[in-house]
C-alpha positions in Angstrom: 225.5 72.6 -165.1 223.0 73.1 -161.8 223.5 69.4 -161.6 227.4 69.4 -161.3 227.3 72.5 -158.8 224.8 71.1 -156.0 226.6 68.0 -156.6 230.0 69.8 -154.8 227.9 71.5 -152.5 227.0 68.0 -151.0 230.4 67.0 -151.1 231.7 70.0 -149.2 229.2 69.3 -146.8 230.2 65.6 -146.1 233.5 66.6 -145.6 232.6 69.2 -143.5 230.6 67.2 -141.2 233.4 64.3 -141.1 235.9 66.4 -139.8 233.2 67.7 -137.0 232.9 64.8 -136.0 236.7 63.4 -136.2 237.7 66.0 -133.8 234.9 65.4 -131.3 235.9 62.4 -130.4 239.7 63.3 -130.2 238.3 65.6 -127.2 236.5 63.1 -125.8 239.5 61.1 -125.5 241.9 63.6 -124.3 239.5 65.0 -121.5 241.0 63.1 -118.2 237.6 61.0 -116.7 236.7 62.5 -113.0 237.4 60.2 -110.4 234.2 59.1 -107.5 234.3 60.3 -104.0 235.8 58.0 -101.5 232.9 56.1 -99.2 233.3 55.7 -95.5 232.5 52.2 -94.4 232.0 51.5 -90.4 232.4 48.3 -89.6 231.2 46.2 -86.4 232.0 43.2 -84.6 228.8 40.7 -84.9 227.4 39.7 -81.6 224.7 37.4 -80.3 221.9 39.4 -77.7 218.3 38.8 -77.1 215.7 41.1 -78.1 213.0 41.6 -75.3 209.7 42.4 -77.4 206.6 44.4 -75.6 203.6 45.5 -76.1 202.1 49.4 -75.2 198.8 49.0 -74.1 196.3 50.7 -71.7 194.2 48.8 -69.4 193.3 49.4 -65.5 195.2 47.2 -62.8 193.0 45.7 -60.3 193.7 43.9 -56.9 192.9 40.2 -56.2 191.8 41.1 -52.5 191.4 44.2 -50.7 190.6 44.7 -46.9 189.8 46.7 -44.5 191.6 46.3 -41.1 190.6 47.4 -38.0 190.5 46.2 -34.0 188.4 43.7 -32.4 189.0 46.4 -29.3 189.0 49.8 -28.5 191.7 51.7 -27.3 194.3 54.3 -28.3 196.9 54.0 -31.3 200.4 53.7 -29.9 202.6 52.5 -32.9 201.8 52.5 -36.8 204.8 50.2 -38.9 203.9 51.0 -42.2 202.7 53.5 -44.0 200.7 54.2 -47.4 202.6 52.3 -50.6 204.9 49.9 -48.4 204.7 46.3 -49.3 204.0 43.8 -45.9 204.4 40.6 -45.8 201.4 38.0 -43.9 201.6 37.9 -40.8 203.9 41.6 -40.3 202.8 43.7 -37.2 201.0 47.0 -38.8 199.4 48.5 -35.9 199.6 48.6 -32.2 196.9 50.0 -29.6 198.1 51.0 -26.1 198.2 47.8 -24.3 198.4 49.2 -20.6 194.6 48.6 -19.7 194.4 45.6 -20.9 197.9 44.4 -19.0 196.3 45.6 -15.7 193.1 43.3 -16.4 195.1 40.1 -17.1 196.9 40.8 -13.6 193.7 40.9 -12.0 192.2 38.0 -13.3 195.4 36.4 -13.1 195.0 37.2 -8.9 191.6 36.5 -8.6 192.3 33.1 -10.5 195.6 32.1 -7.3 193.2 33.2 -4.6 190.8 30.5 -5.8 193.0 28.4 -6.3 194.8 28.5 -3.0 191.8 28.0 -1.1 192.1 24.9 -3.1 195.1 23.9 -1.3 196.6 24.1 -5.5 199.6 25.9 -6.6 199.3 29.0 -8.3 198.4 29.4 -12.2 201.0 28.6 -14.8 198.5 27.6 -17.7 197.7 24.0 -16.7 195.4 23.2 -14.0 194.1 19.5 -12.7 191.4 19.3 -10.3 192.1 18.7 -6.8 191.2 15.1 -5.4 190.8 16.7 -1.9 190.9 20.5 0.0 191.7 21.5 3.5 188.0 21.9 4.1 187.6 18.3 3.0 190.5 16.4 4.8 189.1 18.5 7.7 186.1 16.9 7.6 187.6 13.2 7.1 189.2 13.7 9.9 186.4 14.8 12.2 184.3 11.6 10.3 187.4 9.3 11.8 187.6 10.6 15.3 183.4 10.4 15.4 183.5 7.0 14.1 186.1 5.9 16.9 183.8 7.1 19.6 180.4 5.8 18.4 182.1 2.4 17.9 183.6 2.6 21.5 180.0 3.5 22.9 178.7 0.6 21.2 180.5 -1.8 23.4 180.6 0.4 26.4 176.6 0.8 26.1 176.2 -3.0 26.3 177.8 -3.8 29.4 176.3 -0.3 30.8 179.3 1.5 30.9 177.9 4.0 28.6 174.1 5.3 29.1 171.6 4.8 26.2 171.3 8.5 25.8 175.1 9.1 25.5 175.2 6.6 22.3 172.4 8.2 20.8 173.9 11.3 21.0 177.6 9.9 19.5 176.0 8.0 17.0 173.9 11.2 15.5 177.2 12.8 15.7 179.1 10.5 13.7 175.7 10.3 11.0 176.4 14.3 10.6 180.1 14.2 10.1 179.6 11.3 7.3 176.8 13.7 5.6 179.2 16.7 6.1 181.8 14.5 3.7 179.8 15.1 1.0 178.8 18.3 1.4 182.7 19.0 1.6 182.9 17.6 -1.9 180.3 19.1 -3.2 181.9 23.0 -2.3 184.8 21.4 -3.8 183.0 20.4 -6.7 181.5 24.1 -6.8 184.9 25.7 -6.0 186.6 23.8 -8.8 183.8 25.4 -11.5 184.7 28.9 -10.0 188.5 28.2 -10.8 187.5 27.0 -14.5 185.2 30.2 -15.3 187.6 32.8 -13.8 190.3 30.6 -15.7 188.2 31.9 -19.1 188.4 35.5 -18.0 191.6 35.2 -17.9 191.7 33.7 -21.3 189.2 37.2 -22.2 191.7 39.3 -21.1 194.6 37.6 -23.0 193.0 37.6 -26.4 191.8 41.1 -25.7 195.7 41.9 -24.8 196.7 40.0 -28.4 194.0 42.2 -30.3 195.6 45.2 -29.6 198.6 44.5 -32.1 197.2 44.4 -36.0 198.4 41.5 -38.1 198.6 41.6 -42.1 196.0 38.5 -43.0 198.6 38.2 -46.1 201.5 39.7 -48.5 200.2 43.0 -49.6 200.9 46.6 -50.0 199.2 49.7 -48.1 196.3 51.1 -49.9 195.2 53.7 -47.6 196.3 54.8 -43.8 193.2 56.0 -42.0 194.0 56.1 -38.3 197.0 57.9 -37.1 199.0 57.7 -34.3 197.7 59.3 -30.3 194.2 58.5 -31.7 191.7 56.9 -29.8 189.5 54.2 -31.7 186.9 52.3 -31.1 186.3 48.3 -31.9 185.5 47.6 -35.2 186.8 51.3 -36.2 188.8 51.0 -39.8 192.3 51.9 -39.0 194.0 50.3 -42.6 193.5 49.3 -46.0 195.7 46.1 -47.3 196.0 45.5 -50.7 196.7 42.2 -52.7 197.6 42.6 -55.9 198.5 39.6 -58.2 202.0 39.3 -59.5 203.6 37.7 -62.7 204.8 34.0 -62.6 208.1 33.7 -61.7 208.1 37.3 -60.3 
């Protein structure tokens, strides 16, 4: 009898446990299924670019060349072109010196130079001279050789047929042997006067270059590193007045 009542208990609880179930899965049907959230898509027209790439990195930059620039004269600063940072290119005017005292020696030596070369008997300097083939002095003395020559040959004749005393052509003949020595004397003063011309033609020169050092030329393509003179001050040769530097650049830069 035990046997035939657990027996119905299991039964019941089959059933039971069937009908759980049953009903479960009629609620799992019925039960509507949630629907996602929409996704936003942006979309972008594909194009073609380069990409520059780079590298960060720490290092010091040094220049190729770096000068100091200063006068071959002295004198006082009248004009200064660029300043510190500014890029120059070779051959740029950077500095100018007064140029007034040097202007007043070229016209002297310029003066001293046309006096010489008047008493020459040439024309005045233009920047070419050729040396004389004869002076005033000289064609002076030719022509005191010619008219002494004419009288000692006239005495020679005259002091043959007595006409002329012995005495009287010794004395023209002497005359005429000092006017052929004073020939070469003549061109010898020439010869002297012409060196004169050529050395005061080199001051001249002096004073030109001098006059050209007063302006300060970049020596090439650089930037200002440092300006050490400034302008109303007086500076001696030699005295730094700039600081030019060259600094390499990239190919095709």
């Amino acid at each position: 009898m035990k046997t035939r009542i657990a027996l119905s208990l299991l039964f019941a609880f089959a059933l039971l446990a069937v009908g759980c179930a049953k009903k479960s899965d009629e609620s799992a049907k019925a039960a509507p299924k949630a629907e996602p959230d929409p996704v936003t898509v942006k979309t972008v027209a594909a194009e073609e670019r380069s990409i520059e790439r780079s590298i960060s990195a720490t290092g010091s930059l040094l220049p190729d060349d770096t000068v100091t620039l200063s006068s071959e004269v002295q004198g006082r600063v009248a004009k200064i072109h660029y300043d510190f940072g500014q890029s120059v290119k070779k051959g740029a005017v950077l500095l100018e010196l007064d140029p007034t005292e040097y202007d007043l020696q070229i016209e002297r030596a310029r003066g001293s130079l046309n006096q010489s070369l008047a008493r020459l008997g040439l024309p005045a300097y233009t920047g070419k001279m050729t040396p004389p083939e004869s002076t005033p002095g000289l064609r002076q003395v030719l022509a005191q050789v010619e008219d002494a020559k004419f009288k000692f040959e006239s005495a020679s004749k005259l002091v043959k047929s007595g006409d002329v005393s012995q005495e009287r052509f010794t004395e023209l003949e002497k005359a005429y042997r000092a006017r052929q020595a004073g020939v070469e004397l003549a061109r010898d003063e020439m010869r002297v006067s012409w060196m004169g011309v050529t050395a005061l033609e080199a001051d001249l020169k002096i004073f030109q270059k001098r006059r050209g050092d007063t302006i300060l030329r970049a020596p090439f393509d650089g930037e200002i590193g440092e300006r050490i003179a400034a302008v109303g001050q007086f500076v001696k040769d030699n005295t730094p007045l700039l600081r030019l530097v060259k600094t390499r650049r990239p190919p095709g830069r």
